[in-house]
N, C-alpha and C positions, 0 to 999 in steps of 0.2 A: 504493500500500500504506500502512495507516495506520500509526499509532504502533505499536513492540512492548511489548506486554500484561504487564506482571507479575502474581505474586501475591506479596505480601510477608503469610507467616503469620506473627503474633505480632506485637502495638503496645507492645511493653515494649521495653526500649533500645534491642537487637537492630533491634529492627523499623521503628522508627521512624529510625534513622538510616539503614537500608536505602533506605527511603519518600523520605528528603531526598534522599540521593544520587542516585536513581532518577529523580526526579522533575529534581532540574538539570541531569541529561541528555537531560532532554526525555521521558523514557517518560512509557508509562501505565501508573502504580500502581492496586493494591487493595490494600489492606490490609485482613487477614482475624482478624481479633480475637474469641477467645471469651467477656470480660466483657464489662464495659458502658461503660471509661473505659479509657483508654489510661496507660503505666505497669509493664504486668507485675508482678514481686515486688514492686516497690514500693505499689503500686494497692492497702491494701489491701481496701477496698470496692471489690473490681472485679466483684464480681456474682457469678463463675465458681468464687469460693472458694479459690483456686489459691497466693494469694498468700501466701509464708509472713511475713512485714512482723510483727514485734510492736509493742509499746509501744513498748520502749528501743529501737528497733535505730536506728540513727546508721552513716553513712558508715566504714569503717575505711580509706579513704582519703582524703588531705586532695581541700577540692575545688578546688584548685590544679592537683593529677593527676588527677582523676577527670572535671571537664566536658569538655563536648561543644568542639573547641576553634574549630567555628563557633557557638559559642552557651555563654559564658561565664557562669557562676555568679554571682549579685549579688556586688561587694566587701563588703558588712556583712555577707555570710551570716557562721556562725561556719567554722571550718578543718573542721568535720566535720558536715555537718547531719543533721537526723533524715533518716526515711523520709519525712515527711509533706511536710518540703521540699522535700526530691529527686523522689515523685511529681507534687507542681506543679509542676516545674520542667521535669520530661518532657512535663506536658499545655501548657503554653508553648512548648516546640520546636516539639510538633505544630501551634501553633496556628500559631505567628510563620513555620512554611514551608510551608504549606498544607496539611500533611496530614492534619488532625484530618475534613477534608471527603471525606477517601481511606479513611477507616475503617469497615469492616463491624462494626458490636459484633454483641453473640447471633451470632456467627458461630464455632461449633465447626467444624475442618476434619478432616473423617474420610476422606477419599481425596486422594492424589496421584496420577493414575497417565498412563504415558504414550499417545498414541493418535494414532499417523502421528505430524506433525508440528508437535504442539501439547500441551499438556499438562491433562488434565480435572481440576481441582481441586473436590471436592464439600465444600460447608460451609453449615452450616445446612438440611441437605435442598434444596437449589438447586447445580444443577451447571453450571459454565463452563469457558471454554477460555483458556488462557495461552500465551502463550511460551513464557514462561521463570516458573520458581519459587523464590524467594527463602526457606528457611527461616529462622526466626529466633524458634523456639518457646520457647528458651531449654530451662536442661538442669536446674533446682530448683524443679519442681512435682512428681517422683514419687518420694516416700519411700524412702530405701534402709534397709530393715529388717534387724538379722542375721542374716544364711542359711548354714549352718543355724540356727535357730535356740539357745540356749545351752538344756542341760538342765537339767530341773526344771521344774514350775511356780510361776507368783510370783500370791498372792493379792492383792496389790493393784492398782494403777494401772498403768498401762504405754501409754505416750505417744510419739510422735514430734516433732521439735523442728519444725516443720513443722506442729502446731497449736497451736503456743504462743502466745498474745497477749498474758497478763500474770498478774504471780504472784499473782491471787487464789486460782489451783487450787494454790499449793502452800501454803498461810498454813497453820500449824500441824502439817504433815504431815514425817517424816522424807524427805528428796531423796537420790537418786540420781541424777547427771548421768552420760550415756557418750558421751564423746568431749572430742576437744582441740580442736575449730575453736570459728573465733567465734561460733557458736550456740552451741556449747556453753557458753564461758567468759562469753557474756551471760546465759546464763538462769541458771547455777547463781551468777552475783553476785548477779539478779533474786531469785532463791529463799531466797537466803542472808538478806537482812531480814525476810523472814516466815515462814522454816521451822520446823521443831520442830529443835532442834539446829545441829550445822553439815551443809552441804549436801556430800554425797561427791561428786568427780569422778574419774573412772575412764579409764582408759585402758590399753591395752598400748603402745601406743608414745607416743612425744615427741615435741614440737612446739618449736620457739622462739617464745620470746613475745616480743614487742615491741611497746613502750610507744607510742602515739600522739604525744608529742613527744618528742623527745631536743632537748638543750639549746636547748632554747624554741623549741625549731619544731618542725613536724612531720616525724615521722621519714621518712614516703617522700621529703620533701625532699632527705634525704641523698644517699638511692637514685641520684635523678635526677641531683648533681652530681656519683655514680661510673661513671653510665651509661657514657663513653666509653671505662671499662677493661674486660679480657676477665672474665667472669662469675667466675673463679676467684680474682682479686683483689679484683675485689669482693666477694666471699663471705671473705676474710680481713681485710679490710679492715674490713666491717661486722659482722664477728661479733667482733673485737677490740673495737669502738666499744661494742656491746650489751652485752659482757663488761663493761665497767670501767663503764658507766652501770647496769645489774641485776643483773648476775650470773649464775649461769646457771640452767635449769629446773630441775637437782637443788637448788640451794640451798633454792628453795620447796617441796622434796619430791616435784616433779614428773619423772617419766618423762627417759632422756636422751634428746634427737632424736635418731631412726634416721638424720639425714643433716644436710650443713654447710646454713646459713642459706638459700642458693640453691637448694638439692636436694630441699627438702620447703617445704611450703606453710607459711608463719608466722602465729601467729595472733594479729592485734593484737589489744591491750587495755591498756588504764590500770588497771582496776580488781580484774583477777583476781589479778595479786598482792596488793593492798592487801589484800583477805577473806581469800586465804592463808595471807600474816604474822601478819591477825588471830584466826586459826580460827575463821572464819565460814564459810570452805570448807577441807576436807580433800583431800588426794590420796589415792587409791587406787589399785590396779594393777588388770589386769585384770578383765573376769567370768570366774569359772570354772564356776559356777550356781546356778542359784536353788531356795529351799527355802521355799517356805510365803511366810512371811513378813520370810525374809531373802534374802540374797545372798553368796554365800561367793565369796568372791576368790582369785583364783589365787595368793597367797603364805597360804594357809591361814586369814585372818581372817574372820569374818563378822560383816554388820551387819543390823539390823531398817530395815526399808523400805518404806516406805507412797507411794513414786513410783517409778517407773524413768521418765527421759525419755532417748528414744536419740536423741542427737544425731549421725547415723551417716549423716548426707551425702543423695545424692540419686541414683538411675538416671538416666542417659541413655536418653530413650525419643520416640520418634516414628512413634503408631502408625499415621497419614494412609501412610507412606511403604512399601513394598514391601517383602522382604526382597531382592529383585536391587538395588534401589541401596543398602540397607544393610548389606549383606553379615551374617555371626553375629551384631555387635555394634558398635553404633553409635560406642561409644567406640572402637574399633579401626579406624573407617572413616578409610581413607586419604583425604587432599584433598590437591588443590595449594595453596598458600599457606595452609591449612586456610580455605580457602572453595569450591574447584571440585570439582567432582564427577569421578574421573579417565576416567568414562564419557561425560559427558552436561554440557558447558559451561554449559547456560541452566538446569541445578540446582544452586544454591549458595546455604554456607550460611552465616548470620553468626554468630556468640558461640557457635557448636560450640567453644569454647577453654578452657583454664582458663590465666590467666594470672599472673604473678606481682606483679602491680599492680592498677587498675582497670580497668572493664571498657569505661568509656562509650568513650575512646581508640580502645582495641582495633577495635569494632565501627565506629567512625567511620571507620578506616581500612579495615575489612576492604569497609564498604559502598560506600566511595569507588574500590575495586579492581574488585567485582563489577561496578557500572554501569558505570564505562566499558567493562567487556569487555560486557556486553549492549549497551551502546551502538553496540556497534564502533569506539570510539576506539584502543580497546587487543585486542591477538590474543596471546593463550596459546601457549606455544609447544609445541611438535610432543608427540602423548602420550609418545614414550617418552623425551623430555626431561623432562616432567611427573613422571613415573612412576621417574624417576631422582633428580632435585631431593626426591621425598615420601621416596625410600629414605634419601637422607644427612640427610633433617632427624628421623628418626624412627630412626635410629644413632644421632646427635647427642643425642636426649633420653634415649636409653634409658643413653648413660652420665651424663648428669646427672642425670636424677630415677631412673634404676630402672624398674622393668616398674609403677611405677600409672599409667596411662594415660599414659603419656609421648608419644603421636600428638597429644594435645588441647595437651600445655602449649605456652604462646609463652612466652620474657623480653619481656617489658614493652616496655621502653626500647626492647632491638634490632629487636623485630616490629616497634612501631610507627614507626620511621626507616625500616626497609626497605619496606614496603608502596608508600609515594609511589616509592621509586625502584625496584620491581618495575611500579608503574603507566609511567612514564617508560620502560622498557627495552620494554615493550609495544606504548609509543605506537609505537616506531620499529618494531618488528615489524611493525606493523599498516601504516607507510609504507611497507617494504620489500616488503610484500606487492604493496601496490595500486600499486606503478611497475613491479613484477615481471609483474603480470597481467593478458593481454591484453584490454582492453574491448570486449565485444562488441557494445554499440553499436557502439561505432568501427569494427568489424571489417563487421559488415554496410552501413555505410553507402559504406565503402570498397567 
């Protein structure tokens, strides 16, 4: 029997550390790519158009915590590089571990489906047969728009942050920014030197911001030296820290955070306070709706508006995939360690996560779990262990983050310590197994 067959869909970080791990267990990889250059969001000439990558966009984590940690970041880079380094730096992994040779580009995959005991992956109009299927489409190509949408209509522009590349589209035009992530608080600083005006940013709820270094280093550095206390001291611990180094979101006018440091996603940035304090950017409260060619806010102001840009995140979507292994909604799909599928072991997925760090870690580890279970180094244990383990880690989140997707989120630190030694606890399962069960060689030769 030969090698088992992957499909690893998506060569963006996901995918590509899928590809390595796969590959040093001896599989046989494909990697199923719909641009034309490996990279993902970062790629952003990747052919496929998909990639949301602007001008500014820069690492919001140092790459101290963000590399691959078989495949280390040059020392000279700076603590936070652009996009355009970080995609070379992905098309050099693929190179320097053979995978760039394993990549399909012009390869769209529009079917996953199961058939006996292999799995039909159709991409590009060419259909083949796998093992096992490795998702890793990642989950910030499909615009989340607001639904319903706000009433009124707005005569001007109306954009999502998602085709934004750089602010010649706003040079002289009144801005509206809507949302608190780092898209958002990069484009409306973006907008903020060439606008007409100062650039609004809007929100209903609050974020904490945090500054890219705190006292001359980079602030996730903090993170990682509180990693080994329980999330809740850390969460006092670092929101005392942020407090006496900026202050807090209301000082600059902005929205309170609806939760402590840990419990809601933060959005780095250096520079949105600076435009802030400068009134280059304004805070605003929510939309309440739009009129012509304003926008009236839910505390009863209204402003003239010649942009709205919605910076309001991204759907999880994967439409290759059936609705039986997706169940309603993707973001709600229960996984074991969020990578197994609780039906079907040789369907798993990588960077299905939202984590509270970087992403590169995460998926190095999550990809270094899946192949040895394809491998058979490592065995999963029994479903309704599975199915028990998915119940208390999604308890777990629902009282730290609250009902937003709290199945997706990992802590950083914790996920990525536990994975090697969920790998470890497997190996020996996988030993226990095979001194437990009878070999039938042996059996018939006897």
């Amino acid at each position: 029997m030969g090698s088992t067959r992957v499909a690893v869909i998506g060569a963006g970080a996901a995918g590509l550390a899928a590809a390595k791990a796969l590959l040093d267990e001896g599989l046989d990889v494909t990697v199923l790519e719909r641009g034309t250059r490996p990279g993902g969001l970062w790629a952003r000439d990747d052919g496929a158009g998909d990639s949301p990558a602007y001008d500014s966009l820069h690492l919001n984590t140092s790459k101290g915590r963000t590399e691959f940690a078989d495949f280390p970041m040059p020392e000279q880079w700076p603590d936070f590089p652009s996009a355009a380094l970080v995609a070379g730096y992905l098309a050099r992994y693929a190179d320097a571990f053979g995978i760039t040779g394993r990549i399909r580009f012009d390869s769209d995959v529009t079917s996953v489906r199961r058939a006996g005991p292999v799995w039909e992956v159709t991409a590009g109009h060419v259909t083949q047969e796998y093992d096992a299927v490795v998702v890793a489409n990642g989950h910030n190509r499909d615009p989340k728009w607001p639904r319903p949408a706000y009433p009124g209509t707005f005569d001007g522009t109306q954009m999502h942050a998602h085709d934004y590349r750089s602010p010649d589209a706003f040079a002289g035009r009144r801005v509206l920014v809507v949302g608190m992530g780092n898209s958002a608080m990069d484009l409306a600083v973006d907008a903020s030197y060439v606008s007409r005006g100062p650039v609004l940013l809007s929100a209903r709820h609050g974020t904490h911001i945090v500054p890219k270094y705190l006292f001359g280093r980079p602030a996730d550095a903090t993170g990682k030296a509180l990693a080994v206390l329980p999330w809740r001291i850390r969460q006092t611990v670092a929101q005392t820290v942020l407090r006496l180094a900026v202050g807090t979101p209301q000082r600059y006018g902005l929205p309170r955070p609806a939760g402590g440091l840990f419990q809601s996603h933060p959005t780095i940035s250096d520079t949105i306070l600076h435009r802030l304090t400068h009134g280059e950017v304004v805070a605003r409260p929510g939309v309440e709706r739009l009129d012509g060619g304003r926008v009236v806010f839910t505390d009863g102001t209204a402003e003239d508006v010649d942009v709205i840009v919605w910076a309001t995140g991204y759907r999880v979507t994967m439409p290759f995939l059936e609705r039986e292994w997706l169940g309603d909604d993707p973001e709600t799909m229960p996984l074991y360690q969020r990578v197994f599928h609780l039906d079907e072991p040789t369907l798993t997925f990588i960077g299905l996560m939202q984590s509270t760090g970087a992403a590169l870690p995460v998926v190095e580890a999550q990809a270094k779990l899946a192949a040895a279970c394809l491998a058979g180094r490592y065995a999963l244990p029994s479903p309704q262990a599975q199915r028990a383990a998915v119940g208390r880690a999604r308890a777990a989140a629902v009282r730290r983050w609250g009902d937003k997707r709290p199945v997706m989120r990992v802590d950083f630190d914790q996920y990525v310590a536990a994975l090697p030694r969920e790998i470890r606890a497997g190996v020996r399962r996988a030993s226990r197994i095979a001194t437990t069960t009878p070999n039938p060689k042996a059996q018939a030769s006897a």
